[in-house]
C-alpha positions in Angstrom: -2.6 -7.0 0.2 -5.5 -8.8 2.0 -7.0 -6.8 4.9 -6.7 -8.5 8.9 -9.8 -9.4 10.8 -8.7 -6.4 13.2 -6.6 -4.1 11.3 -7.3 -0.9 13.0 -7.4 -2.2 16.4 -4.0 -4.1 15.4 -2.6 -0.5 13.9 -3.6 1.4 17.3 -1.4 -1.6 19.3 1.6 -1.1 16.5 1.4 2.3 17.2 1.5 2.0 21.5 4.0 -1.2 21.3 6.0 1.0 18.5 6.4 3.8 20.5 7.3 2.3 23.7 10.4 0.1 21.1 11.7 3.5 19.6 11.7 5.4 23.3 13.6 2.0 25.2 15.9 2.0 22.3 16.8 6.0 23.4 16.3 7.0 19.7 12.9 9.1 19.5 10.7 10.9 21.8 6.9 10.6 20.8 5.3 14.4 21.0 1.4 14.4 21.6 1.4 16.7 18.6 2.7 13.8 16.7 -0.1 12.8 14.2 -0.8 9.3 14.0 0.7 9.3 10.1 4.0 10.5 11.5 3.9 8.0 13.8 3.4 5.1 11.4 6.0 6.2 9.5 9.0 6.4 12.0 8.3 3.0 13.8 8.2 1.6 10.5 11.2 2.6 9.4 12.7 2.2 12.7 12.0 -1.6 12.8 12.9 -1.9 9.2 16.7 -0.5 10.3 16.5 -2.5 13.2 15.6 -5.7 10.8 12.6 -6.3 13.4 10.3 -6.6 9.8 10.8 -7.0 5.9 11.3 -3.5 4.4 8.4 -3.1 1.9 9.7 -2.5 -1.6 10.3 0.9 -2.9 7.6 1.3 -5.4 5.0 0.0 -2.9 5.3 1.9 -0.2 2.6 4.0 1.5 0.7 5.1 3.9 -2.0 2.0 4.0 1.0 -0.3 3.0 3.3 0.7 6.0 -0.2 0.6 8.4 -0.5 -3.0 7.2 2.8 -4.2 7.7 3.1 -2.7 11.5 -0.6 -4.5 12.0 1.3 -7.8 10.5 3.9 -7.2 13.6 1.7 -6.2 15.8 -0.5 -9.2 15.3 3.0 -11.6 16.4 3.5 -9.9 20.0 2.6 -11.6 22.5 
């Protein structure tokens, strides 16, 4: 897994662009309690079920793995 240019900056717009997917869709609201982690974690899984991204395999997954995939998606919005 090679690290992006911008990774962390590319994480925080996942995480803003991923919340504001999960609460159109009508399927989560986002608490300000909500750790970052948590948050990670749900918008990935939400755009794997949604088939918005490639689900990482089984044996891979984590919390880096998961940051890097949503940095991935982030990096193709417009």
């Amino acid at each position: 897994m090679k690290k992006l240019k911008n990774e962390k900056e590319l994480v925080k717009k996942a995480i803003k662009e991923g919340m504001a997917y999960g609460e159109k869709r009508g399927v989560v609201e986002f608490e300000p309690t909500d750790s970052a982690n948590d948050k990670i974690e749900y918008i990935y899984k939400l755009l794997v079920h949604d088939k918005v991204i490639q689900p990482i395999p089984q044996d891979q997954i984590s919390q880096q793995s998961m940051k890097h995939k949503l940095a991935i998606w982030a990096s193709k919005l417009s």
